[in-house]
BAVO-827629 format. One record per residue (C-alpha): residue number from 0; residue in three letters; x, y negated, z negated. Coordinates in steps of 0.2 Angstrom, whole numbers, plus 2048, in hexadecimal, padded with zeros to 3 digits. Each point is the difference from the previous one (the first is absolute). Layout:
REM residues N
(NUM,'ALA',(X,Y,Z)),
...
//
This chain:
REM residues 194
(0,'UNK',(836,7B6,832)),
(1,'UNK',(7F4,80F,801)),
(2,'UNK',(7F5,7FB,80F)),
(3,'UNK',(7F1,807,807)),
(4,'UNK',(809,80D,80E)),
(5,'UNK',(80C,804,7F4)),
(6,'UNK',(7F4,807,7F3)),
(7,'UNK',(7F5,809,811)),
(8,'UNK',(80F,807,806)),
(9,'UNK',(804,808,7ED)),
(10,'UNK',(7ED,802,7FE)),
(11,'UNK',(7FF,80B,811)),
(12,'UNK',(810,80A,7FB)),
(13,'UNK',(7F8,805,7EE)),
(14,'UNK',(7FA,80E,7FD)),
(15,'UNK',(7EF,807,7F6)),
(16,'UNK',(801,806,7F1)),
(17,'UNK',(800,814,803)),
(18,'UNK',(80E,7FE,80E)),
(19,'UNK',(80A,7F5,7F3)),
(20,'UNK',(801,80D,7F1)),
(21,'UNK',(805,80F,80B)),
(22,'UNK',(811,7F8,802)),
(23,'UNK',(800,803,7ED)),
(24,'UNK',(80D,80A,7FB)),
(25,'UNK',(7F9,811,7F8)),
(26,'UNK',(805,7FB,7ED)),
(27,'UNK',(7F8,7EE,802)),
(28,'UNK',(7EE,807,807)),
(29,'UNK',(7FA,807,7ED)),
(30,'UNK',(803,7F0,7F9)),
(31,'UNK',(7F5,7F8,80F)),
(32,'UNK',(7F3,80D,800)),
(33,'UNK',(7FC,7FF,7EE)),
(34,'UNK',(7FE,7ED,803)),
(35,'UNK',(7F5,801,80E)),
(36,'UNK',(7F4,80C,7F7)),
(37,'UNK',(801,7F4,7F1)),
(38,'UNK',(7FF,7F0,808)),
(39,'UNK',(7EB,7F9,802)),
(40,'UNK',(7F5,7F3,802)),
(41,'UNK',(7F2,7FB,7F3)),
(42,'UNK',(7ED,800,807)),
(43,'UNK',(804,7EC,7FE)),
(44,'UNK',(810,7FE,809)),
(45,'UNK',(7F9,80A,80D)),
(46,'UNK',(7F0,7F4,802)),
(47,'UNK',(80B,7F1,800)),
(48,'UNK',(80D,807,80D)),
(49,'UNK',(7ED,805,80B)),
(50,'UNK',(7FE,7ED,802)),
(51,'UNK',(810,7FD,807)),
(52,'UNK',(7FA,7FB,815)),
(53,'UNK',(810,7FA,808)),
(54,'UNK',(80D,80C,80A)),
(55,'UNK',(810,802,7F1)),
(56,'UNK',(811,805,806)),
(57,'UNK',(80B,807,7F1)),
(58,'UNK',(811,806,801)),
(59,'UNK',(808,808,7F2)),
(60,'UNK',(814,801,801)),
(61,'UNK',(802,80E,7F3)),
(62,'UNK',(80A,80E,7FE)),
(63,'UNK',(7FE,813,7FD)),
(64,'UNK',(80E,801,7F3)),
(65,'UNK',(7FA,7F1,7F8)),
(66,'UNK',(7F6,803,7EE)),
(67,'UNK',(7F7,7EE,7FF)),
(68,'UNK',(7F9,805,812)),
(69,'UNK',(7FA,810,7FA)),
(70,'UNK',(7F8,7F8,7F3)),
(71,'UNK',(7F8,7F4,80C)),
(72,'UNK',(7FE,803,812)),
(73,'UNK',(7F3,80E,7FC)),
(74,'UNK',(7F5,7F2,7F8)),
(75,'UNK',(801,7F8,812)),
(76,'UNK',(7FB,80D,809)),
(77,'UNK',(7F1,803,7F5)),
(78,'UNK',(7FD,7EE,802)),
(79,'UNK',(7FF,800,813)),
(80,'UNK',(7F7,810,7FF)),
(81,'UNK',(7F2,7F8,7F9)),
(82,'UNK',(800,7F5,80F)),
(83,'UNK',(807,804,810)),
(84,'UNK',(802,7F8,80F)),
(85,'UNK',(7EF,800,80D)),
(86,'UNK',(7F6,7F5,807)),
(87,'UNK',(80D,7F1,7FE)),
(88,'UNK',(800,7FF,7ED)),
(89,'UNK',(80B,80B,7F5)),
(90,'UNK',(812,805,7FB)),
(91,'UNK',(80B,807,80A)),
(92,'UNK',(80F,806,7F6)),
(93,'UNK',(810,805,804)),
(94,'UNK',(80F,807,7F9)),
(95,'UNK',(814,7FC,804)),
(96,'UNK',(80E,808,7FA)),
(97,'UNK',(80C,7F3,7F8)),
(98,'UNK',(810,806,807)),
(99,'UNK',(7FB,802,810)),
(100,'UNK',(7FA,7ED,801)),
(101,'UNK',(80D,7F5,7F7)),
(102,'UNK',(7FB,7F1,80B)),
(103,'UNK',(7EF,7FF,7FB)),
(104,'UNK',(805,805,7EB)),
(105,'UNK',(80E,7F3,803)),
(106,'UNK',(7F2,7F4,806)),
(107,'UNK',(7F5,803,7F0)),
(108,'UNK',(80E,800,7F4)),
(109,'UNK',(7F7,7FB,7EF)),
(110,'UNK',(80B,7FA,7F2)),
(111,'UNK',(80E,805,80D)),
(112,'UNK',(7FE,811,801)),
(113,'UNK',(7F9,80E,80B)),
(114,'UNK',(7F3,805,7F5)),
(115,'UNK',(7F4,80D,802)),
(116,'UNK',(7F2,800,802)),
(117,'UNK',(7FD,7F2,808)),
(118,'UNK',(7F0,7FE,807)),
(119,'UNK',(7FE,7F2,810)),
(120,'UNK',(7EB,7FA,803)),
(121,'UNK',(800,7F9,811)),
(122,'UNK',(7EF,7F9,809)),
(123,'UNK',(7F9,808,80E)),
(124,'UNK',(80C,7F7,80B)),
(125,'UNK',(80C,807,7F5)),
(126,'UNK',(804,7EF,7F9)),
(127,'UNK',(808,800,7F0)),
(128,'UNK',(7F3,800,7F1)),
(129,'UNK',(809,806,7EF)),
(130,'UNK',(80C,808,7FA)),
(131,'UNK',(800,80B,7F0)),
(132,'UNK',(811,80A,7FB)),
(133,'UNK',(807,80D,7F5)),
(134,'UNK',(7F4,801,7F2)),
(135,'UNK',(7EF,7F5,7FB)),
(136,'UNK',(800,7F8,7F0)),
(137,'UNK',(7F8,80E,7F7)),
(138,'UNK',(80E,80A,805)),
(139,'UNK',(80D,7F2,7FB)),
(140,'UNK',(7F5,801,7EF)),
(141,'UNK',(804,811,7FC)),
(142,'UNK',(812,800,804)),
(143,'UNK',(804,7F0,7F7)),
(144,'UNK',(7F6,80A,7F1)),
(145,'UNK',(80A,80C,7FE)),
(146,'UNK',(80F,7F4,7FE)),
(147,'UNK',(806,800,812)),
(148,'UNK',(802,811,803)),
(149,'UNK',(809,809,811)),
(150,'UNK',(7FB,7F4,80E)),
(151,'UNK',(7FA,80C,80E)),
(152,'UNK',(7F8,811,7F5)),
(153,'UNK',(805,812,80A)),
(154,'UNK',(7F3,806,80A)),
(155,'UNK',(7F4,808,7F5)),
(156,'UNK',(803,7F9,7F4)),
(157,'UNK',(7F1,801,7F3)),
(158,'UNK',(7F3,7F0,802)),
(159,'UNK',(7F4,7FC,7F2)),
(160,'UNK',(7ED,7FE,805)),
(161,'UNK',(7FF,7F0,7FB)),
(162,'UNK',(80E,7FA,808)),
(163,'UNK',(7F7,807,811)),
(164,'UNK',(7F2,7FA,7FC)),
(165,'UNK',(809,7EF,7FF)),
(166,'UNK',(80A,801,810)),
(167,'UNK',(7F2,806,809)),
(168,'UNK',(7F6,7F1,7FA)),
(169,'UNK',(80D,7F3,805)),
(170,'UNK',(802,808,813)),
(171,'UNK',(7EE,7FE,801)),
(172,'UNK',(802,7F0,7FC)),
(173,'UNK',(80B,7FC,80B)),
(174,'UNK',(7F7,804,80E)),
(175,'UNK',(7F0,7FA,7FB)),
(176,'UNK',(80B,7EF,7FE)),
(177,'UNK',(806,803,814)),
(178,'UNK',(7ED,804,804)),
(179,'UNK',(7FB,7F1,7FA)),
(180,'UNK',(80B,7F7,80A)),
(181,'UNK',(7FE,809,810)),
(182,'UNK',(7EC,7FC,7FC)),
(183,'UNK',(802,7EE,7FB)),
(184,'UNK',(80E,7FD,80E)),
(185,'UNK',(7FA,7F2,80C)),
(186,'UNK',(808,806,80E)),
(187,'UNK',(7F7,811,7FF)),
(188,'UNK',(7F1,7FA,7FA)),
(189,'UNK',(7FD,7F5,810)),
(190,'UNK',(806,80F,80B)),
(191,'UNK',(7F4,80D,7F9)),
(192,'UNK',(7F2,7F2,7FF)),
(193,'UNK',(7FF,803,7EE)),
//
């Protein structure tokens, strides 16, 4: 069961994003460069992530040698970019390398596998909130389009506007989804008098 001090004591250990990518190894980082610079928000998923007001703890298991994660994680980061962490209401995101945490990955398993990435929402008691992993439907979409194809793409590996677009949209989704519930939650709302 992932608890509360389990997910802080992962949480605590992960790392921001910068500090995670240099640990890429120097034939993965073009691949994650050209994503980062790729990956943005619209003016309207940027005014819907502004109303989020509660404190969001997001841990992304992922991996530097992974292609999905390339594709995704710089979405993330753009994501909590738009809204960082002050004054108790934000997202705090954080990064772990796979490998290097099999008992967390083994805790998450989806569809029985380590997948990556796997991105973990917790509350700001790092109480579990969500969990969304390997790819969003959009992503799912476009693979099962083009009959099937390789299930984890090489880092680099081209990625079609649309398809970004797409992705992008359902990540924002998602954590509009866990705002909601952070805003809505009862617990919170009768702690912060709201």
């Amino acid at each position: 069961m992932v608890t509360p001090a389990i997910l802080k004591r992962f949480f605590d250990k992960a790392e921001p994003f910068a500090v995670y990518l240099s640990h890429a190894k120097p034939h993965e980082r073009p691949g994650w460069d050209g994503l980062v610079a790729r990956a943005k928000l619209s003016a309207e998923q940027r005014a819907v992530i502004a109303t989020f007001s509660r404190t969001m703890h997001v841990l992304c298991i992922s991996g530097t040698w992974c292609g999905d994660c390339v594709q995704q994680v710089p979405i993330l980061l753009r994501i909590a970019e738009a809204k960082p962490l002050t004054n108790g209401a934000g997202i705090d995101l954080r990064f772990l390398e796979r490998e290097a945490n099999l008992e967390l990955a083994d805790m998450v398993q989806i569809c029985g596998g380590r997948r990556v990435p796997t991105v973990i929402f917790m509350n700001e008691d790092h109480e579990f909130v969500s969990l969304l992993g390997d790819r969003t439907l959009a992503r799912y979409r476009a693979i099962a389009a083009s009959s099937l194809g390789p299930a984890c793409p090489m880092p680099g590996a081209p990625l079609p506007d649309d398809q970004m677009a797409a992705t992008t949209q359902d990540w924002v989704n998602e954590f509009e989804r866990v705002a909601l519930l952070l805003r809505l939650s009862a617990k919170l709302r009768e702690r912060h008098g709201d």
